[in-house]
C-alpha positions in Angstrom: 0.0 0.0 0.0 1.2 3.3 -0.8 1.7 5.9 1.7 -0.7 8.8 1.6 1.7 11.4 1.3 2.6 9.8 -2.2 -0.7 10.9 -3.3 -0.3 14.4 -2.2 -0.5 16.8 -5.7 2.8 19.4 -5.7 0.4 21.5 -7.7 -2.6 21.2 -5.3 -0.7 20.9 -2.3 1.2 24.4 -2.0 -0.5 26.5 0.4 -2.0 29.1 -1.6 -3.1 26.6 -4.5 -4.6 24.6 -2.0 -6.5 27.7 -0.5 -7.8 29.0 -4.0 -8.9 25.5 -4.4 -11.0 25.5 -1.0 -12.7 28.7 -1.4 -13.5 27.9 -4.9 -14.9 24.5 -3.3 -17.2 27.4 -1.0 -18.6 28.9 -4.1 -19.5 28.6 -8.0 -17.0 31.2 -8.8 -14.8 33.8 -7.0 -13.6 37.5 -7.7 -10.0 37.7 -8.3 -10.0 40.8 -5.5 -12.1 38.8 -2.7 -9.8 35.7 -3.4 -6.6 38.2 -2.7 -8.4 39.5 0.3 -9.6 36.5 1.4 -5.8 34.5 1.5 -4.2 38.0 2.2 -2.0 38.2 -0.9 -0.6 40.3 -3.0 -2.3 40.8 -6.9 1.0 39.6 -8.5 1.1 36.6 -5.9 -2.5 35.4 -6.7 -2.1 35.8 -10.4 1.2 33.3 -10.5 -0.7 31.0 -8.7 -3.8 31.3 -10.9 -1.8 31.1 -13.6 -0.5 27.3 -12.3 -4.0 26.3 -12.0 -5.5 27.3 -15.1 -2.4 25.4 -16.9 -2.7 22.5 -14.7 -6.5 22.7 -16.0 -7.6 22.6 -12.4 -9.6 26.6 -13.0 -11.0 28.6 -15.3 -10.6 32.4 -15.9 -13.1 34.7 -17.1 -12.3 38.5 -17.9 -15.3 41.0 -18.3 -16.4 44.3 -17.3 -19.5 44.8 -14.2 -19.9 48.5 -15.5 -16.7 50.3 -16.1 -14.8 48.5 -13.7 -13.1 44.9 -15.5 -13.2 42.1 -12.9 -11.6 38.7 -13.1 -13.4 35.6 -12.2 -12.0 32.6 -11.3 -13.7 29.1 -10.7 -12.5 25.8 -10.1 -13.2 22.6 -12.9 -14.5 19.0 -12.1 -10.8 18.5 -12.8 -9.6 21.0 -9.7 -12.8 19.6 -7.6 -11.4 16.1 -8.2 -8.1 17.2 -7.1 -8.9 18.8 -4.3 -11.3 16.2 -3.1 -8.3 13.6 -3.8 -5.6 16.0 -1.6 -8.0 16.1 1.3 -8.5 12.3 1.2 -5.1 11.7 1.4 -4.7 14.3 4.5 -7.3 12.7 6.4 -5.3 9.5 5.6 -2.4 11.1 7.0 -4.0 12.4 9.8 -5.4 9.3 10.5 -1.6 7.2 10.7 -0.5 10.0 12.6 -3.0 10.1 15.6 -3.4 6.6 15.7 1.0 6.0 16.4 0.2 8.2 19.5 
């Protein structure tokens, strides 16, 4: 049997992957601004890491204007809810080895 941390994703795993996944898990899509505010980042941060994503397949971006004002959506794919789904498993898993050697 394989250990569970040889099913945790590199891309998925990183801290503020995994927390762009889990708020996208919250809701059908997020503003690029709330998800910055939200995991206290910086706009250039954020956009690397969306970038990542996107290419991994795991979200989707959509541009567009509410008024004058351009926005950025971002919302994760059944690919990225898969993959988040499958990096939680395997941290419960881990979790689980863990409390039980104590």
């Amino acid at each position: 049997m394989t250990h569970p941390a040889q099913r945790l994703d590199d891309t998925v795993h990183q801290r503020v992957r995994l927390g762009v996944l889990a708020v996208l898990a919250e809701v059908r899509r997020a503003d690029f601004a709330y998800l910055r505010d939200a995991l206290e980042l910086t706009d250039g941060n954020l956009s690397r890491h969306i970038a990542v994503l996107e290419q991994a397949g795991l979200v989707e971006v959509e541009k567009g204007f509410e008024g004058r004002r351009s926005r950025t959506w971002v919302q994760a794919t059944a690919d990225g809810r898969r993959a988040l789904k499958a990096e939680m498993q395997a941290l419960r898993e881990l979790i689980s080895r863990v409390d039980a050697g104590h």
